[in-house]
N, C-alpha and C positions, 0 to 999 in steps of 0.2 A: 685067579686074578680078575678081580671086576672091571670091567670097560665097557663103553658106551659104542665102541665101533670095532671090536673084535669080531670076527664070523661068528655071525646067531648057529648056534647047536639044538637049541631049544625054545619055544616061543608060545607064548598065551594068547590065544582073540577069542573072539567071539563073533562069527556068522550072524551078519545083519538079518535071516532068518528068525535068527533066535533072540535076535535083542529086541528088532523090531516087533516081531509077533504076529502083526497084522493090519491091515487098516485101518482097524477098525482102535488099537492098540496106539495108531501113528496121530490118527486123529485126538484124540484122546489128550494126548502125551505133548504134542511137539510145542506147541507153543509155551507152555508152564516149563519146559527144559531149555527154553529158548534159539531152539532152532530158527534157521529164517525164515523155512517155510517146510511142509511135509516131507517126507521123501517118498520119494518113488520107489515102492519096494521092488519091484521084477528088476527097474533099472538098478537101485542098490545092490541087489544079488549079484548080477552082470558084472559090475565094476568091482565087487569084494572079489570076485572070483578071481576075475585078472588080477587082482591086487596080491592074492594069495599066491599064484604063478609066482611073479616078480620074486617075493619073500620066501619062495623054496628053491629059488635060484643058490641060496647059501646051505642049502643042504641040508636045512635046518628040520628037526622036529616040529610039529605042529599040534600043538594041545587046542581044540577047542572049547570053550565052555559050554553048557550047556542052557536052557531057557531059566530062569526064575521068577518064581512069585512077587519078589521084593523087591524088582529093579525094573528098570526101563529102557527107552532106549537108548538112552549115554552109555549105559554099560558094554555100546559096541567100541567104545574107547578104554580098553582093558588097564593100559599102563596104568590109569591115574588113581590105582585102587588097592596097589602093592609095590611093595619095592625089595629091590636084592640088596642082600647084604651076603659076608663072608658065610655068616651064622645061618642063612636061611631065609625066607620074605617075609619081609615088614609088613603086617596088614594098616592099610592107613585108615584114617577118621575123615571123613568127605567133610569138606569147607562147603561144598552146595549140597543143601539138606537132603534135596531130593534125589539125591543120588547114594543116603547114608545105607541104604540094604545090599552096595554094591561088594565092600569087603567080606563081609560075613559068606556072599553068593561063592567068590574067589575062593575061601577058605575049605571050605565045604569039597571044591573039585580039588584043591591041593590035598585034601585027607584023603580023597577017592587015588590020586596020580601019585601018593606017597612021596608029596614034595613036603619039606620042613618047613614049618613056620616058626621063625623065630623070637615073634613076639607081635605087638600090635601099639597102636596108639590109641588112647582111651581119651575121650570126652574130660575137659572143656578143650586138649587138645584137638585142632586139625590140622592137617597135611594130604596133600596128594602127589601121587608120582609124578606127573608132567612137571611139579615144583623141583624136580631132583635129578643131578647130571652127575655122574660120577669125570671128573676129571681125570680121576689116574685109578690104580687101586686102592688107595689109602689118602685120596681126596673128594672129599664130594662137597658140593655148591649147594644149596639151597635157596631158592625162593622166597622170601616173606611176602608175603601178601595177600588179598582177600579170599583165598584158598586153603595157605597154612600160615597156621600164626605161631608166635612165639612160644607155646606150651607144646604144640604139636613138635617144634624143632629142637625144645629141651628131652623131651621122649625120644625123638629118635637120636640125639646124640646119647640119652642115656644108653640106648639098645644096644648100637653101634661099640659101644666101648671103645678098649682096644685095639682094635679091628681096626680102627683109623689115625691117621696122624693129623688130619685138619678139617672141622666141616666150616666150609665157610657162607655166611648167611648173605644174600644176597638182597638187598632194599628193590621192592619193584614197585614201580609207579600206578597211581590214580587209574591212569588211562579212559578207561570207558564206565569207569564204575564196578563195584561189586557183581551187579549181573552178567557181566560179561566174561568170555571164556579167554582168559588170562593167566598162564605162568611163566614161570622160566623159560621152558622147552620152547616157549612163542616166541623168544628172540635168540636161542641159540641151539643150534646142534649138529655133536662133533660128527665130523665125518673121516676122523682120522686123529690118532694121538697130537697131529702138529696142526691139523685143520678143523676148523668151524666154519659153520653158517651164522651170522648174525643178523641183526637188525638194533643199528647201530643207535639208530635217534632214541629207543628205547631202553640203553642197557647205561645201567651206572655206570660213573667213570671208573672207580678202583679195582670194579668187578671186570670190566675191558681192560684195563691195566695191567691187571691179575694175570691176566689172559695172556697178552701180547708179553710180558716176563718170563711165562711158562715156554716161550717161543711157539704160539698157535699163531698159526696162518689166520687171520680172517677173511671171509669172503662176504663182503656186507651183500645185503640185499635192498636193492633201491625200492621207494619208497610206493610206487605202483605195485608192485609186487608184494607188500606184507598181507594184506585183506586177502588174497589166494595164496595165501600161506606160502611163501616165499622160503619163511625162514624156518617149516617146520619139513624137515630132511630126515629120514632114517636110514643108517647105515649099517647094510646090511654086511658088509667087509668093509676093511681098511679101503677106505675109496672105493667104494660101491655105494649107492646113494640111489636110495629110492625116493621121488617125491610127487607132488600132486602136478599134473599138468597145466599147463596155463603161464608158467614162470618164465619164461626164453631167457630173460637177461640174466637170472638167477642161474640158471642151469647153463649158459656160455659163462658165467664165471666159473661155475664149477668143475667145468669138461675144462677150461685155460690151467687148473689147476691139478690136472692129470687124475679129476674124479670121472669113473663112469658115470653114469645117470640113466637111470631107466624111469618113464613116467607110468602114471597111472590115470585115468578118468574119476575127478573125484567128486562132480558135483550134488552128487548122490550122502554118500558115505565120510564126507571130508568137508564141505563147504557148508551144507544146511546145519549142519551139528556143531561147526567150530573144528575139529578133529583133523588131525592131517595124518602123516604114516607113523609118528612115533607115538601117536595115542591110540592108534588100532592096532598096537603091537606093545606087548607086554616081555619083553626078551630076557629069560630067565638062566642064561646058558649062552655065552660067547667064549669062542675058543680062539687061539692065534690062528693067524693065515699061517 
């Protein structure tokens, strides 16, 4: 059964090590992927490391990736480069060009780790993972917008088949522009079958509607809070929630709602890249508590 907040069994990253490369790599790189400013790689290490603690708290497996030719340094934001389905992972078509060598790098260590792939989305499609919330196991949400467009989301409903009873397309706004690091995942994520994280001023109404009918708790995040990623939470069990530090109001709504919370230091690995906990984690394997 696929869920978004089942205990991670199994999980993908990638060691800012190896995405990053090296200074000389960081220089290079960071501004054309529109980071805010370089990262600090010793400090980057430091804070992945703590990061990774946190995320073996669920017992989970850890697959790392290894360095590639064709990618950069986004590619230390695993999710947004594949997705689970019943069948196997969905390799996506990157909506930011400069990140299009990132599936193919995924694929390559899933041949090596004897994970299945179950298909992929091909060119003039795009989509990427941070576009895609699985609701139940046989609902999943979509994103439209300048990431995945509408060909990318008739592929993956082709894939999909069966396998689902509803994918539903979510309209996401303007916001800051094409360049900016914008999807779904930026304003919602579950922390429990009946709880979310949101970020409310950002989310359609029918798709919040959608929501509050499914009977999900919302836990808005005010509006100080979205730019230190407020609303990007990864749940590593049912109410376990890992997130980026800096949030207090965020994280006292969520401990009022009988979620743990454990932080992490993310101004390294999480704030210069856009990236919070559910983009440096690609969870390929959730089991029940």
């Amino acid at each position: 059964m696929l869920s978004e907040v089942d205990r991670i069994a199994r999980v993908i990253v990638k060691h800012p090590r190896d995405a990053f490369g090296g200074p000389g790599a960081i220089e290079a790189e960071w501004r054309d992927l529109g980071f805010t400013a370089p990262p600090d790689l010793a400090r980057a290490i430091e804070e992945y490391d703590d990061f990774l603690t946190l995320i073996g708290q669920s017992g989970a497996e850890i697959l790392s990736l290894p360095k590639g030719e064709s990618v950069g340094l986004d590619s230390l934001y695993t999710r947004d480069a594949s997705i689970v389905s019943e069948r196997g992972l969905i390799l996506c078509a990157m909506g930011k060009l400069l990140r299009a060598g990132e599936p193919a790098a995924q694929a390559a260590a899933f041949k090596t780790w004897g994970i299945p792939v179950a298909g992929r989305i091909e060119p003039p499609g795009t989509l990427e993972g941070g576009d895609v919330v699985w609701l139940d196991g046989r609902t999943i949400a979509v994103g439209r917008g300048y990431r995945t467009n509408d060909e990318g989301i008739r592929q993956l409903r082709a894939l999909l088949g069966d396998s689902i009873d509803e994918l539903i397309v979510v309209p996401l706004p303007h916001w800051r522009g094409p360049g900016d690091v914008f999807h779904l995942m930026s304003i919602i994520s579950p922390v429990a079958d009946d709880l979310a994280v949101v970020y409310s001023p950002l989310m359609p109404v029918p798709f919040r509607e959608r929501l509050t009918e499914r009977g999900v708790q919302l836990v808005d995040v005010p509006e100080e809070e979205f730019d230190s990623m407020g609303a990007n939470v990864l749940a590593i069990a049912p109410r376990h929630a890992v997130m980026v530090a800096g949030n207090p109001r965020t994280r006292a709504r969520l401990e009022a709602s009988g979620v743990r919370v454990d932080e992490y230091a993310g101004g390294e690995i999480s704030l210069k890249g856009g990236g919070g906990p559910t983009c440096l984690t690609r969870p390929i394997a959730r089991v029940p508590s």
